[in-house]
N, C-alpha and C positions, 0 to 999 in steps of 0.2 A: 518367509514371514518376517515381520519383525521382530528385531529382538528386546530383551524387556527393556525397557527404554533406565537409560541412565541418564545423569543430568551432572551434568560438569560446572552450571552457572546457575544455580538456585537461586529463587527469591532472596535478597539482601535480609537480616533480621533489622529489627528495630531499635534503633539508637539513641539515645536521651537528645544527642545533638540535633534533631529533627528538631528537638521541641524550643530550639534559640529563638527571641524576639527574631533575630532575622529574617526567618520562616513563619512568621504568623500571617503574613498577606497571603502567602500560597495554600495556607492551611485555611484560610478563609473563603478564596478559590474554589478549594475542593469541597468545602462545605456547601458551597452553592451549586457547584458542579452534579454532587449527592444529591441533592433535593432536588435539582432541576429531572434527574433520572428515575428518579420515582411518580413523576407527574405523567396524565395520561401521554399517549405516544402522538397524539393528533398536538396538544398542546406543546411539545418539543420542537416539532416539526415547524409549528409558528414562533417558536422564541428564535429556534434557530434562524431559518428567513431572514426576520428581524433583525438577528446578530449580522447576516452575510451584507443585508444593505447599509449599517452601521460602518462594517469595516468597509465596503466599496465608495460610501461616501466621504470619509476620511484621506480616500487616496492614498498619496505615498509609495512607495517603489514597488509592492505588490501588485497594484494595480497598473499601473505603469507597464510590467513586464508582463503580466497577465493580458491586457492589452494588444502588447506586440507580439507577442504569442498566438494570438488567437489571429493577429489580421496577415501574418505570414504561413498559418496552415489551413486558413479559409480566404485566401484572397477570391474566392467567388461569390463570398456574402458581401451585403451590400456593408454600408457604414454604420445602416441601422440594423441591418439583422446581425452584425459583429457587435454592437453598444448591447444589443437585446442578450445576445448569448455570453460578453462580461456579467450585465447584471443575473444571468441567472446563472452562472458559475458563482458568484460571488455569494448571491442565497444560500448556491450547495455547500461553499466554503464554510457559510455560517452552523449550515450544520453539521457539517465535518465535527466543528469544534462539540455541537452537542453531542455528537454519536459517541464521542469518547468515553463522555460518563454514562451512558447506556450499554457500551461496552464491557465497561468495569463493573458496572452497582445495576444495568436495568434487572428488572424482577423474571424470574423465569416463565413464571405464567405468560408475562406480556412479549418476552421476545421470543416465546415459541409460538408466539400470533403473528410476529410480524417476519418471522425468516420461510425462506423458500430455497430449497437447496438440491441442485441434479448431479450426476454425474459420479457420484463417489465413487459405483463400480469401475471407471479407470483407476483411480490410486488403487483401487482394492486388489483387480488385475494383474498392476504391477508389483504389487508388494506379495504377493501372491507367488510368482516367477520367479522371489529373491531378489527383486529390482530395488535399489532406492529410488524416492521419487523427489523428483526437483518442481518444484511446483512453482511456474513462473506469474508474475502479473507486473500491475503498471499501478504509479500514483494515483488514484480516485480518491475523491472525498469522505468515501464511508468505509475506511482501512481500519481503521478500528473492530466495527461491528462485522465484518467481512472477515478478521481473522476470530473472533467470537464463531460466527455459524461454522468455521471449518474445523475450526480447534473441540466443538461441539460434538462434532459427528465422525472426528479421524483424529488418529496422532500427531502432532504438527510442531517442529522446530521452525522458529523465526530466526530471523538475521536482522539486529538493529542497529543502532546508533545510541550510544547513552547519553542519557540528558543531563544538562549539566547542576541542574534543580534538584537536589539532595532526597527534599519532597517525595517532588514530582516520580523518581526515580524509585523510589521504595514504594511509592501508592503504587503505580505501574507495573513494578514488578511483581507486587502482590497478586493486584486484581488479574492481571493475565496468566497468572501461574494458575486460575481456575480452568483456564482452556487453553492451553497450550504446553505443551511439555516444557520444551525450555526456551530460555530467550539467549541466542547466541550475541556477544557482542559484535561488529560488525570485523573486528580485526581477529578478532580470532578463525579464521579461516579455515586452520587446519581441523581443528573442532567440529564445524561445518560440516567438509568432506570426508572424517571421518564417520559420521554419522548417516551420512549417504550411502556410504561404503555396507555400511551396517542394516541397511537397508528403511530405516526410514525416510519421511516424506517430510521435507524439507523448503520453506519459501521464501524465495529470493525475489525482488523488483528490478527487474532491466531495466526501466529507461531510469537509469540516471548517467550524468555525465562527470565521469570521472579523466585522473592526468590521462594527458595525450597517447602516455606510453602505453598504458591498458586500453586502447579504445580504437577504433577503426570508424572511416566516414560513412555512414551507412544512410539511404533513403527514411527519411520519417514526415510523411506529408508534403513528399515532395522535396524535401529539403534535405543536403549533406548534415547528416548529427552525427556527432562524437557518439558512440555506440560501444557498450565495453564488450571485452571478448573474454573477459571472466566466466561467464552463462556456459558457452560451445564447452570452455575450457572443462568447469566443473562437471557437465554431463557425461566428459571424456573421460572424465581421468576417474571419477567414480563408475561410469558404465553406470549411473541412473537415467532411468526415464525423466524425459521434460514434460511436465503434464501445463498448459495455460489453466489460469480459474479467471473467470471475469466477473464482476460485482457489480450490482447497480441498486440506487435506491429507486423503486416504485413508484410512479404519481398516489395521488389523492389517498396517501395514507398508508396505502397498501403493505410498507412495510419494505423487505429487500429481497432479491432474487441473487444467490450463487449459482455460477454454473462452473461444472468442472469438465472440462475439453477435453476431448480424448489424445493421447500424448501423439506429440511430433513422429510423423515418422521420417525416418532418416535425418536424426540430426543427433548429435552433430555432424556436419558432413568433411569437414577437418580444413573447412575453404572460411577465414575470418568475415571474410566479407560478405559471404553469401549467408552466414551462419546469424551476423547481425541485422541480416537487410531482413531475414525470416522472423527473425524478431521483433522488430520493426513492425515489421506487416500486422505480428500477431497484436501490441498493442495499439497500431492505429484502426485495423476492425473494430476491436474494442471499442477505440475514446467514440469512432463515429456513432456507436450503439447509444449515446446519453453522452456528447460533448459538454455539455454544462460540468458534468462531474470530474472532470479529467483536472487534476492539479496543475492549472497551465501558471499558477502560481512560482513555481519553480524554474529554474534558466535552463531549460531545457539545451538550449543551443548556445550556452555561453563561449564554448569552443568554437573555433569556425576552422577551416581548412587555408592555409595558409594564403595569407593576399587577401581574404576578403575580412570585409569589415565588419564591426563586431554589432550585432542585432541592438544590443542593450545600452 
């Protein structure tokens, strides 16, 4: 079982220096971020829309990359079913950005209407056996509220990235320190796998593209991707299970559906290649499940394998 859960990276306290004129546009932000979380969930859902075709209209390099992303892992859409699937990534983009403060401030009454959640009896399984669980996914749009429903219903360490928004960073860590044990920084590593060790359930995002040293060319859509070998690594060397969760926001309101996969077997198999191309596989199932939501936002393929030329 788990042990009583420690926390080595607690929520930041609160500092006078938050409250510099320099920070007052962010704290304005987040005041409209709050309101907008309290409004019903059907009326979010259309601001956000509205916010995704704001920013697709603007253009500029997200869109641009977003773009090339989409017409190099569907070259079998036409020109228009690829223009149709940016603008409805770019909608769900927009609500990415609302789900956040739904995440942090939605009202509990209304986000226990709107989550739908399977699968916990695998973490429960493994942690059960004394296993830590590595609980893998991929960039989608409703990351936010996706770690909300898990952090809801199980104990869950994240692995992040700090922001460099003073703000931003303390509201964050506040709000998520309601559903989530702790928030690992992304460099703290050993942190990480100690706690793995220790047998909790733990989530990490593979596709991202990290230096060449860490990563291996692995299939994704077809395509050689820079694949990190961190994931095989940490499953190894903690002896935690790898369990996938995959997330998706609902049509017509409905709200969101979590599932949680039943863990890999036989992995890791101690073959790098074979280890990421399985990972691969697990998220491009996935994005095919609701392509629109898949952060094609991100350079997915910014690495290329040496001699060929660079997508972007």
């Amino acid at each position: 079982m788990t042990n009583k859960p420690s926390v080595l990276f607690p929520a930041p306290d609160f500092s006078w220096s938050l409250l510099h004129p320099k920070h007052w546009l962010t704290w304005g932000l987040m005041a409209i971020w709050y309101c907008i979380s309290q409004l019903p969930y059907s009326w979010q859902t259309f601001l956000g829309i509205k916010l995704g075709h704001l920013l697709h209209k603007l253009g500029g390099a997200r869109v641009r990359i977003s773009k090339i992303n989409i017409a190099k892992c569907f070259p079998e859409y036409s020109e228009q079913q690829q223009a149709t699937l940016l603008r409805k990534n770019f909608e769900s983009v927009g609500m990415g950005f609302i789900e956040v403060g739904l995440g942090w401030w939605g009202r509990q009454k209304q986000f226990n209407q709107i989550q739908k959640i399977s699968g916990l009896e695998h973490i429960q399984k493994a942690q059960e056996a004394g296993k830590g669980v590595l609980v893998i996914t991929g960039h989608f749009t409703p990351m936010e509220v996706a770690a909300r429903i898990l952090g809801e219903h199980t104990a869950i360490r994240l692995m992040y990235k700090k922001n460099g928004n003073a703000v931003f960073e303390w509201i964050s860590s506040k709000r998520r320190a309601h559903y989530t044990t702790e928030m690992i920084p992304h460099k703290a590593v050993q942190h990480f796998l100690d706690r793995l060790k220790m047998g909790d359930a733990c989530v990490f995002l593979v596709d991202q593209d990290y230096r060449l040293r860490h990563s291996v060319f692995a299939p994704f859509f077809g395509i050689q991707t820079a694949t990190i070998k961190k994931t095989a690594e940490y499953a190894k060397n903690t002896n935690a299970v790898t369990i996938p969760i995959h997330y998706t926001r609902l049509p017509n309101n409905e709200g969101y559906q979590l599932r949680v996969e039943p863990a890999l077997e036989n992995f890791p198999t101690g073959d790098a290649l074979a280890d990421a191309t399985r990972l691969n596989q697990v998220i491009e199932t996935f994005t095919r499940e609701a392509p629109e939501q898949y952060l094609w936002q991100h350079r997915r393929f910014k690495n290329r394998p040496e001699g060929e030329k660079s997508f972007y």
